[in-house]
N, C-alpha and C positions, 0 to 999 in steps of 0.2 A: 520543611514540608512545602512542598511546592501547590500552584494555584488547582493544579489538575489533581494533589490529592487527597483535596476536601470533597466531602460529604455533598455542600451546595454550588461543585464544579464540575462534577465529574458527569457525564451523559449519561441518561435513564438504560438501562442494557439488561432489564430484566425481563424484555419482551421476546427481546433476540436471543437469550441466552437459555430463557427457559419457557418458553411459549413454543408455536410452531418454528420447527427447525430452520423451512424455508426465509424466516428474518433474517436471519443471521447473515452480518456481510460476510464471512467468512465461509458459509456455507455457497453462500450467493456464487463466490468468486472460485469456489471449486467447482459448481457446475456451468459455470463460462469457461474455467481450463477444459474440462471432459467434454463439453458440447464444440470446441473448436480442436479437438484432437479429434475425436470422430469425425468430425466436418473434414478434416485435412485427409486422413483416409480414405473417407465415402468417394469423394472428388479427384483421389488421385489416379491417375492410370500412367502405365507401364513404367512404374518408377519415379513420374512425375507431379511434384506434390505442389496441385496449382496454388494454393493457400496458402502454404506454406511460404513457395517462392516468394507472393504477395505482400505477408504480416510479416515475416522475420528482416531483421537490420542486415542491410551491406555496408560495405565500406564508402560507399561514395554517397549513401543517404543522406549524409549533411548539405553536401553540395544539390540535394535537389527539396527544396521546399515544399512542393507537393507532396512528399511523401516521408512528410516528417512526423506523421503520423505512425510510423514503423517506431520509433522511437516508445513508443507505448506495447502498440500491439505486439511486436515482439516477444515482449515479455508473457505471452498468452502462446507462444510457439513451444513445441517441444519436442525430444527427438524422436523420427518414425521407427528408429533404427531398433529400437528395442521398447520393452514399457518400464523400466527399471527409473527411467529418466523423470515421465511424468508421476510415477507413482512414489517417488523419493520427495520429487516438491510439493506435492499434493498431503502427501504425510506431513510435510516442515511445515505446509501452509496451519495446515490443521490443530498441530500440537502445538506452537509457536503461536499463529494467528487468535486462537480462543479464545486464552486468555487474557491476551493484549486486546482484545476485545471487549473481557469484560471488564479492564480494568480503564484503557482511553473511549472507549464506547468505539461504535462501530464505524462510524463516519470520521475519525480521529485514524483509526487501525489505519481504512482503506486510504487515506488520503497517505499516510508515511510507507504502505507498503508501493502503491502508485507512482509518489513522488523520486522515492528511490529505486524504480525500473528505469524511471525517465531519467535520472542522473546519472547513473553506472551506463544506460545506454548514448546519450550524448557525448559523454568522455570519451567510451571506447572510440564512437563514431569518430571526434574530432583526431581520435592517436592515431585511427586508421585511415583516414584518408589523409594527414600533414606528415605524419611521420613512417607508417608504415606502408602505403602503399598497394599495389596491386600483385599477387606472385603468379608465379609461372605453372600451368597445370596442363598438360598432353597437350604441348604446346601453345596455349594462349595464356593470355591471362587475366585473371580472373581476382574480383575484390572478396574477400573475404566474409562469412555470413555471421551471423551471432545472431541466437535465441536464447529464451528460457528466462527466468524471474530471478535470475541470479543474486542481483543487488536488493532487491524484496526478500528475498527470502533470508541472507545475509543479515539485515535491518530484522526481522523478526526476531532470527537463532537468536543476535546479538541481546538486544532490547529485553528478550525474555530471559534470559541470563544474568543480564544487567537488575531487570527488575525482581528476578525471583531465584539468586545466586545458589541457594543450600535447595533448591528443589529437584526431583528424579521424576524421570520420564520413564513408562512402560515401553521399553524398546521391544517388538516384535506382538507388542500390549501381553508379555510375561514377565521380560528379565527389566525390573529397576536399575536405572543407568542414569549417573548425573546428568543433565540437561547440558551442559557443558560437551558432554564427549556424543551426544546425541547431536548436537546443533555442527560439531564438525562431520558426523559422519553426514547428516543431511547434505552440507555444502560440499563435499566431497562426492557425492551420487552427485549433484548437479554438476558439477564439472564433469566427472566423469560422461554424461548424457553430451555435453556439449560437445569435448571433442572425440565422441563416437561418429560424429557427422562430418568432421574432418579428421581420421585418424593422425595424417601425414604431415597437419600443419602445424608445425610449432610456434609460428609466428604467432598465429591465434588462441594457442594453448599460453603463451606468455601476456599477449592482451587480453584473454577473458579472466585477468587475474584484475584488470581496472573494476571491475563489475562489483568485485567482495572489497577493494580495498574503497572506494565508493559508499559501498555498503556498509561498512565497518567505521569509515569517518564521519558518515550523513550519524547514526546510531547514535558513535559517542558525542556527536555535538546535540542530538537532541535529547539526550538523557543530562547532559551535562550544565545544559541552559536552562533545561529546564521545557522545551520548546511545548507550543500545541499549536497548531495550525488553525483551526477551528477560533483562534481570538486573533487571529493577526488580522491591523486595521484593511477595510475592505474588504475584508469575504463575507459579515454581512449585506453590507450595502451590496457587493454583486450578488446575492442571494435574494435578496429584497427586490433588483434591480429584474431578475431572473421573473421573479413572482408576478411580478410588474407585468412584464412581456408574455407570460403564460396566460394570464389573465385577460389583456388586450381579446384574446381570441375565444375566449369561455364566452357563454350567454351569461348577459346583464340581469339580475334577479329586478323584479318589480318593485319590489320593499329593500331596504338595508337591512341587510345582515350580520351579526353579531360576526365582527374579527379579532382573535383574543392576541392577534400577530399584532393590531395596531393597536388595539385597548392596552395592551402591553410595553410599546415601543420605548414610554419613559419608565418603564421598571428598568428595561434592560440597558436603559443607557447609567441610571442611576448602581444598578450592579458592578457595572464597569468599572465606576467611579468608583464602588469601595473596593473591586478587586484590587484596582490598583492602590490606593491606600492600603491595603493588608499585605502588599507587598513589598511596600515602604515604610510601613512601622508595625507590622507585625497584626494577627489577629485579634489581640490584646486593645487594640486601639480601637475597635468598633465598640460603638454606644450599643444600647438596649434595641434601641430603635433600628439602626442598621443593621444588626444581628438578624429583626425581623422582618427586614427589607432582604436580605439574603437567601433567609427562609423560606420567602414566598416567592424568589425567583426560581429557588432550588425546585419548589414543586412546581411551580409553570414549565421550568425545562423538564424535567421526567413525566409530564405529561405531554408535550409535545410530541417526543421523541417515541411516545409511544404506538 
């Protein structure tokens, strides 16, 4: 049993999963896909999809640091050509995302769906501009485009399979179908969206295969490690460091006021400390005491998070 699937590890998700919908990171990030598919619509004329152009990855992206910001946005791009495209990831996201939702909490989900957009799209970026190149199209040539949550979406199928193997999914929300042959037919719609945008290139039907196989290795190393993001050293402190900087700019109250972030600060370093003890000799090994040092971190974090 790993750290993330105890009781006094796991993030508070009972707000988001069953209070107002709009909590939900999961919900959140489907209506960021449908508010920048519409946007890419609204904006485009005669065939020309300015947004689109803008957010989705080329091949030569690497090479320019300004706009390495594509490497993200990208993954929020999807094809105009038809709705088959958005509406295949938007389902993975949903049936996939949920759960994993409610099981890593929400801020855990988004960061491994995130991380693995920006990874499947940096690879492809570096295979396409070192090794493959620019091709030939009505005589110029032109670097190849890549969108869509490929490698995110990949990292979900995977992970919820992973974590929940004997489960079925309502395909069509009628016919139950292992989660297994659901999660290929998802990533099989997303291909297919992809290269409807380029019917003709092979090159890029062969490279947006780095995106799943990306997605497929990020998955099983973090299922297999055990990973969370959320406790790797320094994302506190940058979060605190964050708080810091937010604050600077707030108005200064007259009186001090109760902060349960810093009345807190030596529980949470002290938690630390038994995490990691319970991961070197086991749960077995905590006293009466630390058990209720634990306890009380458990309910500080499911109150925070709410």
């Amino acid at each position: 049993m790993g750290y993330s699937d105890r009781d006094y590890y796991r993030e508070d998700t009972t707000r988001d999963t069953m209070g107002i919908p709009g909590q939900s990171m999961v919900v959140r990030l489907l209506v960021i896909n449908l508010v920048l598919f519409l946007a890419d619509w609204i904006t485009s004329s005669a065939g020309d999809h300015w947004l689109f152009g803008r957010l989705a990855l080329q091949g030569d992206t690497v090479a320019n640091p300004l706009q390495w910001y594509r490497f993200l946005t990208a993954g929020f791009m999807h094809s105009h050509q038809g709705l088959w495209h958005i509406m295949g990831n938007l389902f993975a996201l949903y049936i996939f995302g949920k759960p994993l939702e409610e099981r890593l909490g929400g801020k855990e989900m988004l960061r491994l769906y995130l991380l693995a957009i920006v990874l499947g799209n940096v690879v492809w970026g570096l295979r396409q501009y070192f090794l493959a190149g620019q091709f030939a199209s009505g005589g110029a040539t032109l670097w190849a485009t890549i969108f869509g949550p490929a490698a995110g979406i990949t990292t979900l199928a995977l992970l919820y399979c992973l974590y929940f193997p004997r489960s079925t999914i309502n395909m069509m929300f009628i016919i139950p179908t292992p989660s297994w042959i659901v999660a290929i037919v998802c990533v099989a719609v997303d291909f297919a969206g992809v290269m409807s945008q380029h019917p003709k290139d092979k090159s890029l039907a062969f490279a947006a295969l780095d995106h799943y196989a990306v997605g497929s290795l990020f998955t099983l190393a973090y299922w297999h490690f055990g990973w969370n993001f959320g406790r790797l050293p320094g994302v506190r402190g940058f979060a605190k460091i964050w708080t810091s900087f937010k604050g600077m700019f707030s108005p200064r109250p007259q009186i001090r006021v109760h902060d349960p972030e810093r009345d807190y600060e030596d529980l949470e370093e002290e938690a630390d400390r038994l995490l990691a003890k319970v991961g070197q000799q086991g749960e077995s090994s905590l006293t009466a005491k630390e058990r209720k040092v634990l306890e009380e971190y458990s309910r500080w974090m499911r109150q925070k998070h709410r």
